[in-house]
N, C-alpha and C positions, 0 to 999 in steps of 0.2 A: 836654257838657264841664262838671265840676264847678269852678266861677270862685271861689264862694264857702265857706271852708274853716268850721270848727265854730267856729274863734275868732273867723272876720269875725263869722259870725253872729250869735253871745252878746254879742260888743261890742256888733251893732246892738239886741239885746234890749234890754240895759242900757241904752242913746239913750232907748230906750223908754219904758221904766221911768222912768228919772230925768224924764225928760220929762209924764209922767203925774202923777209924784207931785208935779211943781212945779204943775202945774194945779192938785192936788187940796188944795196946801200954802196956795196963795195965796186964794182963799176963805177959808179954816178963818181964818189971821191975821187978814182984814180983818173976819170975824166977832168976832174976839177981842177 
């Protein structure tokens, strides 16, 4: 059974994403 449709998906991408690039954000500032 397919539960999970293309938009749940790319939403959870994006969690992702946003989620990564705060990682990657928060370093760079305290180096700044």
């Amino acid at each position: 059974c397919e539960g999970h449709t293309e938009a749940e998906v790319r939403r959870r991408i994006e969690q992702k994403v946003q989620k990564t690039a705060k990682q990657q954000e928060s370093p760079m500032l305290l180096s700044r």
